[in-house]
FIKOLZA-1660 file (N, C-alpha, C; in steps of 0.1 Angstrom, whole numbers, plus 5000, padded with zeros to 4 digits):
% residues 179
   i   px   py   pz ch aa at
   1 6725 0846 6849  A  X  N
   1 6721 0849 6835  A  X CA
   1 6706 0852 6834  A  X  C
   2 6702 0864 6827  A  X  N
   2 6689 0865 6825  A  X CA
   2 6685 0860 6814  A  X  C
   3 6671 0851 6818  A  X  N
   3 6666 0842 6803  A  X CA
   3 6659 0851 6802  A  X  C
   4 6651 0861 6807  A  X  N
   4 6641 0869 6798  A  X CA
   4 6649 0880 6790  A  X  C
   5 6657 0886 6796  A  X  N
   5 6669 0896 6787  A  X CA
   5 6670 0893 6775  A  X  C
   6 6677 0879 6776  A  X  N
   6 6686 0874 6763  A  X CA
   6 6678 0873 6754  A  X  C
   7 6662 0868 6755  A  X  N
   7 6654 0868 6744  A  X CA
   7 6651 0881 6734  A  X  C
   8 6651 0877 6723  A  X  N
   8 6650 0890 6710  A  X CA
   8 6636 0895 6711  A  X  C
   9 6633 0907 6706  A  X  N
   9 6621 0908 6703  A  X CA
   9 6615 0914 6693  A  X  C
  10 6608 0907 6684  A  X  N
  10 6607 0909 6669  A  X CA
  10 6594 0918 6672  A  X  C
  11 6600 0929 6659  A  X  N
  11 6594 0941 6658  A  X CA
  11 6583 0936 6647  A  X  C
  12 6571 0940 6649  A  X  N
  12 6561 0937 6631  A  X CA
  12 6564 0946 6626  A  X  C
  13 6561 0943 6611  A  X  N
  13 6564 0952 6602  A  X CA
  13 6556 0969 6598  A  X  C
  14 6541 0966 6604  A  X  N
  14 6539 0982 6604  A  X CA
  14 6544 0990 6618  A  X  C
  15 6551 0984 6626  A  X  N
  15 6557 0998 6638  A  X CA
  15 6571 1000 6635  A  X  C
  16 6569 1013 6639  A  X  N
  16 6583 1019 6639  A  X CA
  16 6584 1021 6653  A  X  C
  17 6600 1017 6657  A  X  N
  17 6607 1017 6667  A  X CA
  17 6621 1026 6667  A  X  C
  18 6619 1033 6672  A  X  N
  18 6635 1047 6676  A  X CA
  18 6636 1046 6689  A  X  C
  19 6656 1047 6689  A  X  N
  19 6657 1047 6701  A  X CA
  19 6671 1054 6698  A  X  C
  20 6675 1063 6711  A  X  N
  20 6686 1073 6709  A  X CA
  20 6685 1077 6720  A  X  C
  21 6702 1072 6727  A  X  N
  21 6702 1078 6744  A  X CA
  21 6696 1075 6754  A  X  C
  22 6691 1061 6756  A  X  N
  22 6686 1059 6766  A  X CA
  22 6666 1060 6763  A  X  C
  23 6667 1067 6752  A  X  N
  23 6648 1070 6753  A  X CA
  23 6642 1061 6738  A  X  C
  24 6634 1053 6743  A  X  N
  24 6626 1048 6729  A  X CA
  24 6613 1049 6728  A  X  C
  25 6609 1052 6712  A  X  N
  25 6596 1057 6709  A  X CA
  25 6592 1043 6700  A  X  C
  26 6580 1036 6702  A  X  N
  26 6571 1027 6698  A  X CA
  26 6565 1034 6689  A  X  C
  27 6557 1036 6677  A  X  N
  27 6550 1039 6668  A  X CA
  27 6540 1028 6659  A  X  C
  28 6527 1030 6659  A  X  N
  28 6519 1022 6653  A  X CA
  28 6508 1028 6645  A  X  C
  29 6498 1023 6641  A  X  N
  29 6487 1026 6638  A  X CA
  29 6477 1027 6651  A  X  C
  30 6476 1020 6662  A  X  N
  30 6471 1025 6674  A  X CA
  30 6476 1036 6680  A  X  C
  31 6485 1038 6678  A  X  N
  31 6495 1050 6691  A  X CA
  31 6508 1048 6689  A  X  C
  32 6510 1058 6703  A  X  N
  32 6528 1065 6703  A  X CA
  32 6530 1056 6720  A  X  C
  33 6540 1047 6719  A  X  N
  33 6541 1048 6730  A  X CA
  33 6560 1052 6737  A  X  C
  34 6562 1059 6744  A  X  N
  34 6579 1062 6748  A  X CA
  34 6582 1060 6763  A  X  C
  35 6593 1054 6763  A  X  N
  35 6596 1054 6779  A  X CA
  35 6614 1057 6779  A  X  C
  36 6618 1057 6789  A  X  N
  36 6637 1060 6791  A  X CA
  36 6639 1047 6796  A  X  C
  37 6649 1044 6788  A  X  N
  37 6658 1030 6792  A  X CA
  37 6666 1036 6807  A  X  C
  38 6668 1023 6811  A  X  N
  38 6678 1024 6824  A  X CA
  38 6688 1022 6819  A  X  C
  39 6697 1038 6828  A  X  N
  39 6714 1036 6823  A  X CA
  39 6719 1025 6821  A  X  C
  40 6714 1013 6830  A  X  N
  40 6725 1002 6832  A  X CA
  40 6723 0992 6821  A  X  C
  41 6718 0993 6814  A  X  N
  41 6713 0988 6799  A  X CA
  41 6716 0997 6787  A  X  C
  42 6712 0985 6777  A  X  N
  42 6716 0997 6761  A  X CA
  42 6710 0990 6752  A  X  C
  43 6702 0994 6742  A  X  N
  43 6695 0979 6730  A  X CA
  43 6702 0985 6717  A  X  C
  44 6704 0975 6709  A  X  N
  44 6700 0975 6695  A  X CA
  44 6691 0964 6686  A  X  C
  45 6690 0975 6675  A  X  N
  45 6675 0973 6666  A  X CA
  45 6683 0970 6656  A  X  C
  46 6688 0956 6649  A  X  N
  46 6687 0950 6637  A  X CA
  46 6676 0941 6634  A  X  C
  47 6675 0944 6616  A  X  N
  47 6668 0931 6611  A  X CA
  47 6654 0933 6615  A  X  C
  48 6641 0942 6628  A  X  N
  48 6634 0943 6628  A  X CA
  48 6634 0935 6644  A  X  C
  49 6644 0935 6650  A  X  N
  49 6650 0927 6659  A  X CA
  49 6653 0936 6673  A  X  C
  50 6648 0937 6684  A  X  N
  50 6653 0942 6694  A  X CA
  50 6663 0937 6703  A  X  C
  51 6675 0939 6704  A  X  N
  51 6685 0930 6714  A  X CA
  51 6686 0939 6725  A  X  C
  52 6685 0935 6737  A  X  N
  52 6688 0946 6748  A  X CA
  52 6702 0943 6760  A  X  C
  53 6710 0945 6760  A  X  N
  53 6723 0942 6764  A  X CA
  53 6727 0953 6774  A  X  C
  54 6729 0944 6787  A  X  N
  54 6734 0949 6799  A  X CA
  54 6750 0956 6798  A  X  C
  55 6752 0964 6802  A  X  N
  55 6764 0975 6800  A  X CA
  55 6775 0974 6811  A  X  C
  56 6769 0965 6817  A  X  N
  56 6780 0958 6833  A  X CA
  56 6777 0945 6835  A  X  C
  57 6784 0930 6832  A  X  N
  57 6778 0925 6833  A  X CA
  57 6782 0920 6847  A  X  C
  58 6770 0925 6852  A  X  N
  58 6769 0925 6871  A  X CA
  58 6752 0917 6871  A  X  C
  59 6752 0912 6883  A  X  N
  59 6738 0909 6888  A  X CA
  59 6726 0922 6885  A  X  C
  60 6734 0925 6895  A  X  N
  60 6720 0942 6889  A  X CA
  60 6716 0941 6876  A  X  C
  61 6731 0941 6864  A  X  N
  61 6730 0948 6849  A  X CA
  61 6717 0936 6845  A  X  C
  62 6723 0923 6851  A  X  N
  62 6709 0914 6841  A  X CA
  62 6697 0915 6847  A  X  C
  63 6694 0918 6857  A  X  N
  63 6683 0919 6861  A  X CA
  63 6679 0935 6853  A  X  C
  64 6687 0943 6855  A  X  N
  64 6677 0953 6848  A  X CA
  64 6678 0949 6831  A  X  C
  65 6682 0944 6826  A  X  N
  65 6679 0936 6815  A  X CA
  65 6666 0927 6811  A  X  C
  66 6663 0922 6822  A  X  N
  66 6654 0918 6818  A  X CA
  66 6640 0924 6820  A  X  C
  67 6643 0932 6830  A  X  N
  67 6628 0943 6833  A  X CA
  67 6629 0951 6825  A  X  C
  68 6645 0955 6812  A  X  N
  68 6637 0965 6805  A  X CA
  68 6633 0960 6792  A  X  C
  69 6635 0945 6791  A  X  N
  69 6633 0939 6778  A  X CA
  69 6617 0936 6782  A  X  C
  70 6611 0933 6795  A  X  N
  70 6595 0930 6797  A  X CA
  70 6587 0940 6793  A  X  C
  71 6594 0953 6799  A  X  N
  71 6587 0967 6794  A  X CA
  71 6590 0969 6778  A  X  C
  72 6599 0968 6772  A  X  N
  72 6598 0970 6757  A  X CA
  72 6590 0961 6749  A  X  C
  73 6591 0948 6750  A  X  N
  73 6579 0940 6745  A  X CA
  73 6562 0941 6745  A  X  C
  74 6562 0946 6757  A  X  N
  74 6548 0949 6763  A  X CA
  74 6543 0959 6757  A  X  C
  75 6549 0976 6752  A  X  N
  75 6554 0983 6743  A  X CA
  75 6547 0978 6730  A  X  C
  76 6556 0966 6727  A  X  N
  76 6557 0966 6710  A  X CA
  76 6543 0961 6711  A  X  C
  77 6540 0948 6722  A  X  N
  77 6525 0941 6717  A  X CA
  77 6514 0949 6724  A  X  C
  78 6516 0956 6728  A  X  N
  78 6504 0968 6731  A  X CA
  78 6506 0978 6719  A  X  C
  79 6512 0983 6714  A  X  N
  79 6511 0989 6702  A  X CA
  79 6505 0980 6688  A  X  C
  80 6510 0971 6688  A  X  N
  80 6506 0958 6679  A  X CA
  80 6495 0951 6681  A  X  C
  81 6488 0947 6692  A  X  N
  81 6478 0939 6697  A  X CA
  81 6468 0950 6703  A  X  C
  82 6474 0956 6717  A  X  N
  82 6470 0961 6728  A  X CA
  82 6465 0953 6741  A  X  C
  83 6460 0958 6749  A  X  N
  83 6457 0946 6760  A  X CA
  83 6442 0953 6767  A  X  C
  84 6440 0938 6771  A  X  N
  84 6424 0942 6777  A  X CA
  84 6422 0932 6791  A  X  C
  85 6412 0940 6796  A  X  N
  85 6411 0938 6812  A  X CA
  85 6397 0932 6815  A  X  C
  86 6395 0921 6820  A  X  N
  86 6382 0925 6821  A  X CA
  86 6376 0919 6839  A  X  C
  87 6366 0930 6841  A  X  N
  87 6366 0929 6857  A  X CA
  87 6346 0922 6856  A  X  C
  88 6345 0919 6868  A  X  N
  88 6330 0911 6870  A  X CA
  88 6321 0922 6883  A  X  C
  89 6312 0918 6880  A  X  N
  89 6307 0925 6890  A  X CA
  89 6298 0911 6897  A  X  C
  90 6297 0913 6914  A  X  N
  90 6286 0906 6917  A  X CA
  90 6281 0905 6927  A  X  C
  91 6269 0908 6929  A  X  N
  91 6256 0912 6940  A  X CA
  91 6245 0917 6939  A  X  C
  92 6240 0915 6946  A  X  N
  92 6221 0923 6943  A  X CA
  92 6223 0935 6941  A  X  C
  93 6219 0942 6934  A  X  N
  93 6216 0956 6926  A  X CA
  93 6233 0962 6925  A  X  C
  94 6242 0954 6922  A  X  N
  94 6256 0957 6919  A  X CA
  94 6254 0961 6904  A  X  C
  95 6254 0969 6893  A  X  N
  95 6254 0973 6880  A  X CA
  95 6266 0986 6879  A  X  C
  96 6273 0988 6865  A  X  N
  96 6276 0996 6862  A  X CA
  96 6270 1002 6847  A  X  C
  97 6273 1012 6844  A  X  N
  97 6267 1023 6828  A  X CA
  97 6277 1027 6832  A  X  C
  98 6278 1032 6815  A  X  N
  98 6289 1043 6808  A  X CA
  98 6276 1053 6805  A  X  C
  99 6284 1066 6809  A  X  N
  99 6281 1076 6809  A  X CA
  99 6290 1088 6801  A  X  C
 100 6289 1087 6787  A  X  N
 100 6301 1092 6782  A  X CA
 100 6316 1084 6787  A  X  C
 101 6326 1095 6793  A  X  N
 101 6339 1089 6794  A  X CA
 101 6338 1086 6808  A  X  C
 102 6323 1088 6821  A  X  N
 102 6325 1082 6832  A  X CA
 102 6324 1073 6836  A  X  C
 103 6323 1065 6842  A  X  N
 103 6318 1046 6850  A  X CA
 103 6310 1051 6859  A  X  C
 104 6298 1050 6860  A  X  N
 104 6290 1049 6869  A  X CA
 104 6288 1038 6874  A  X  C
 105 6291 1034 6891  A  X  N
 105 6293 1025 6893  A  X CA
 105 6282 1023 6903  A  X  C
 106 6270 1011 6908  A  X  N
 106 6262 1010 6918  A  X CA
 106 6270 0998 6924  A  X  C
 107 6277 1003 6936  A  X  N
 107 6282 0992 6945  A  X CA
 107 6275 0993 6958  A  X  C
 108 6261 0992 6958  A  X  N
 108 6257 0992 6976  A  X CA
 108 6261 1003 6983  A  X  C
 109 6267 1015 6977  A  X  N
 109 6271 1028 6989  A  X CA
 109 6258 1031 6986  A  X  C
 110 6258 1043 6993  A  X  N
 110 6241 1055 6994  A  X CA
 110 6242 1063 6979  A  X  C
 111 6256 1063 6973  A  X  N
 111 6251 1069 6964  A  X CA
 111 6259 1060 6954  A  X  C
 112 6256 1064 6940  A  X  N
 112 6269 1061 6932  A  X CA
 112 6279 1064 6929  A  X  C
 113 6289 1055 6925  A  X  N
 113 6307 1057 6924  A  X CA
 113 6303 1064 6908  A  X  C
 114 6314 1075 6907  A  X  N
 114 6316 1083 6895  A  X CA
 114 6331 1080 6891  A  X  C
 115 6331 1074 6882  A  X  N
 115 6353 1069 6882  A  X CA
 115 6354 1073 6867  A  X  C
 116 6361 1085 6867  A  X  N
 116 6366 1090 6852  A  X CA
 116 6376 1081 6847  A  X  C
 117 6371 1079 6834  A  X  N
 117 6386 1071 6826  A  X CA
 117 6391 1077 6817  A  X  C
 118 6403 1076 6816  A  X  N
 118 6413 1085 6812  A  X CA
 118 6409 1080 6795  A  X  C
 119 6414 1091 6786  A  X  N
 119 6412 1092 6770  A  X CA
 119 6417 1086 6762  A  X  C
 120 6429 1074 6767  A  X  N
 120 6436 1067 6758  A  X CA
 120 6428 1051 6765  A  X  C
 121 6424 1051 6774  A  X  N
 121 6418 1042 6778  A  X CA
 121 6404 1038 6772  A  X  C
 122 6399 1025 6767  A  X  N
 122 6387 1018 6758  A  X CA
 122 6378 1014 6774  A  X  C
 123 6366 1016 6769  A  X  N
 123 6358 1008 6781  A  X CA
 123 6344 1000 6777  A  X  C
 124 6343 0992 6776  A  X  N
 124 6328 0989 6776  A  X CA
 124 6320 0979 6785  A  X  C
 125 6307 0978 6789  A  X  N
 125 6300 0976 6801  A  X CA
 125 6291 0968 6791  A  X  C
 126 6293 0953 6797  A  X  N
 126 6283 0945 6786  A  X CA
 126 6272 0935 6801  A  X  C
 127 6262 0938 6796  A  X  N
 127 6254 0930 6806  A  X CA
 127 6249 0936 6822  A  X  C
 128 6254 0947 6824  A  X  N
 128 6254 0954 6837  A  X CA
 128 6266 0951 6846  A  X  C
 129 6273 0943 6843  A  X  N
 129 6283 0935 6853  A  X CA
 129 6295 0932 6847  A  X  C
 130 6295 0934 6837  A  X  N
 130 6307 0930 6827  A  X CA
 130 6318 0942 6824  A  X  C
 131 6328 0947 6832  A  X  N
 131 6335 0958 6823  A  X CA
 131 6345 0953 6813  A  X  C
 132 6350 0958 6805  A  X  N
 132 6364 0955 6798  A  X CA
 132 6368 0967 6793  A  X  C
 133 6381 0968 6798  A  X  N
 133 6390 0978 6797  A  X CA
 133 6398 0975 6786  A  X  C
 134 6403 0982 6778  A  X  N
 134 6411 0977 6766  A  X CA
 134 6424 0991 6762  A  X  C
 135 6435 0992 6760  A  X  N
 135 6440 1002 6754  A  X CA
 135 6459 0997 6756  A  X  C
 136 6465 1008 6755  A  X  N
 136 6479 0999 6740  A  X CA
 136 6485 1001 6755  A  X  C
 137 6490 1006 6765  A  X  N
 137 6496 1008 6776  A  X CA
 137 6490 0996 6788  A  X  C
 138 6498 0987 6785  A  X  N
 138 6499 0972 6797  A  X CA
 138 6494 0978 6811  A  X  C
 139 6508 0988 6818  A  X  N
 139 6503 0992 6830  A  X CA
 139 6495 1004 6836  A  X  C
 140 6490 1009 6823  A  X  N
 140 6480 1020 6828  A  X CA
 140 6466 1008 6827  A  X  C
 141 6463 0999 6819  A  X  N
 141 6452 0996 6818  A  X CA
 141 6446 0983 6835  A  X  C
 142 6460 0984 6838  A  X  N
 142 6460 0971 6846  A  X CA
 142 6456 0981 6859  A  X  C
 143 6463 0995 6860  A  X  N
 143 6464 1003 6872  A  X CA
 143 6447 1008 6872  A  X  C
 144 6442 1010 6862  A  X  N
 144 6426 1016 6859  A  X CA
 144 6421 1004 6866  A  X  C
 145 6423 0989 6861  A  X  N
 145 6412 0982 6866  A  X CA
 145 6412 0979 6880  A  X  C
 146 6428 0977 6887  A  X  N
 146 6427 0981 6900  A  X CA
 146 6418 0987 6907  A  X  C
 147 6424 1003 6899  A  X  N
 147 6415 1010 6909  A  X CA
 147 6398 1009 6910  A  X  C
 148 6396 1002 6899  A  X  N
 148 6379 0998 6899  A  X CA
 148 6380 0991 6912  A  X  C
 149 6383 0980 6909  A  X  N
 149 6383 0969 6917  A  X CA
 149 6379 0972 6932  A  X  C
 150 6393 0983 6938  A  X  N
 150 6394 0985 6948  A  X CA
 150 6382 0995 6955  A  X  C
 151 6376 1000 6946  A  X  N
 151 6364 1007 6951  A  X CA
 151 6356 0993 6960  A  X  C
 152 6353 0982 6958  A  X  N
 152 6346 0975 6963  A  X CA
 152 6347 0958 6960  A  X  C
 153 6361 0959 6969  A  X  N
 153 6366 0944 6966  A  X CA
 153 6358 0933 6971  A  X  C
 154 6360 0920 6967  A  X  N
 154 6353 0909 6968  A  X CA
 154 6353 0902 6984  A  X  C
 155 6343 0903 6987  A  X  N
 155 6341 0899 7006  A  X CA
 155 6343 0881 7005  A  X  C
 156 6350 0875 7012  A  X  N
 156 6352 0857 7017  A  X CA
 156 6337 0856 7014  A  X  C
 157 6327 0858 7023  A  X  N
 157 6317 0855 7026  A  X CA
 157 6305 0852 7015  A  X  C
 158 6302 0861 7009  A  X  N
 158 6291 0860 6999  A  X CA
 158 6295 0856 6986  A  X  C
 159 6309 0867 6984  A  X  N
 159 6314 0868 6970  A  X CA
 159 6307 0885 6965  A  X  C
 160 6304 0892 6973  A  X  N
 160 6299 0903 6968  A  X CA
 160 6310 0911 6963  A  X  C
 161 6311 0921 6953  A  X  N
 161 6319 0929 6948  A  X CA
 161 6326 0930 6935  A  X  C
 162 6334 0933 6934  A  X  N
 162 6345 0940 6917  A  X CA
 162 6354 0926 6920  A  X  C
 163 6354 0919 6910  A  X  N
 163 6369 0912 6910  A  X CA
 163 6371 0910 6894  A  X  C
 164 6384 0904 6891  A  X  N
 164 6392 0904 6877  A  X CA
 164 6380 0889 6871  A  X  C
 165 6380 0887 6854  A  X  N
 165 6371 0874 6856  A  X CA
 165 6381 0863 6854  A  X  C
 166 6392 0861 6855  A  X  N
 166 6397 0849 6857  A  X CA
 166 6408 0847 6871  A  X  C
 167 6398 0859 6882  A  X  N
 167 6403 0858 6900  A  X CA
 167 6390 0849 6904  A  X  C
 168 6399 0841 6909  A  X  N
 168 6390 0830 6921  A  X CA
 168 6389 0831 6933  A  X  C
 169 6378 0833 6937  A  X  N
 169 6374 0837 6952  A  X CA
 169 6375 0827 6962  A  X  C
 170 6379 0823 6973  A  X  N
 170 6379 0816 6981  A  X CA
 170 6369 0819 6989  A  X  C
 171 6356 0809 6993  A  X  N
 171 6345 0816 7000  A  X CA
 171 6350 0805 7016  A  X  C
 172 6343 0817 7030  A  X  N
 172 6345 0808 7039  A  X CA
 172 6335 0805 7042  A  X  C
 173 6333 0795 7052  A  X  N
 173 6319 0791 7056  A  X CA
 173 6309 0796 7064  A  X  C
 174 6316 0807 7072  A  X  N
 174 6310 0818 7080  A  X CA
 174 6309 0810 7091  A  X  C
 175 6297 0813 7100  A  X  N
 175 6297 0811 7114  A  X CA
 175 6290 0799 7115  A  X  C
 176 6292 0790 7126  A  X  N
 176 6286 0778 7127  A  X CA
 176 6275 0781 7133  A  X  C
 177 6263 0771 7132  A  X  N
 177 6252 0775 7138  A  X CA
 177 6252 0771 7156  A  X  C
 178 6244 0777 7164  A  X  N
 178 6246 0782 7177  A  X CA
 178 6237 0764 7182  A  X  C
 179 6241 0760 7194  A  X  N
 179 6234 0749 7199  A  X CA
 179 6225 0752 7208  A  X  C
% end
């Protein structure tokens, strides 16, 4: 049995939610967001209420039950809420600037990183070190901060680099000293 499936998911009252054949459209005051249900699933919308119900009830059916009820929630409270990311910067002359819609990034290469962010995507750069990524789409905002990240991940040793601010680094002790 899926316990995340089974759970309802209450709609607020300024979104509109449509769904017909497999495809549903989120609607808010922030945005539009739509995705296609999996065949092996089916929902209904009473009361302001989303129920999502497996159409076989097989292992597979609840499991995709519950992956499509995480994606439609995420949906409603990114349209409702939205979600935000926020990444750290850290090392000697490590800084980033917004540059209009690019991230200029100084990670210790020879030159600087130029990382375009897409137009549904929020950015701001507080302190030289601080990004936060903010906008109504869960896994585009999560996939943007990755790919920061991965420009110049966090080294054991110093702690130099891009990481998430509630990722903890494990530092090692490096090399022992020689006798």
């Amino acid at each position: 049995m899926s316990r995340v499936g089974n759970k309802p998911i209450p709609i607020p009252d300024e979104l509109k939610v449509d769904y017909h054949a497999g495809h549903i459209v989120v609607e808010g005051k922030s945005g539009r967001l739509e995705r296609t249900i999996h065949p092996m699933v089916d929902m209904e919308i009473k009361d302001n209420v989303i129920t999502v119900i497996p159409k076989k009830d097989t292992r597979q059916g609840k499991a995709f039950q519950g992956l499509v009820r995480s994606l439609v929630s995420n949906m409603v409270t990114g349209i409702h809420k939205g979600f935000e990311r926020t990444l750290e910067i850290h090392g000697i002359g490590y800084r980033a600037e917004l540059n209009g819609k690019t991230l200029v990034l100084h990670l210790g290469f020879s030159n600087p990183v130029n990382f375009e962010i897409p137009e549904d995507i929020g950015i701001v750069v507080e302190k030289n070190n601080i990004i936060k990524l903010s906008g109504i789409d869960k896994e585009k905002v999560g996939h943007i901060a990755a790919s920061i990240k991965r420009l110049r991940p966090v080294e054991p040793y110093k702690g130099k680099g891009v990481k998430y601010s509630d990722e903890v680094v494990m530092k090692k002790a490096g090399k022992a000293g020689a006798k």
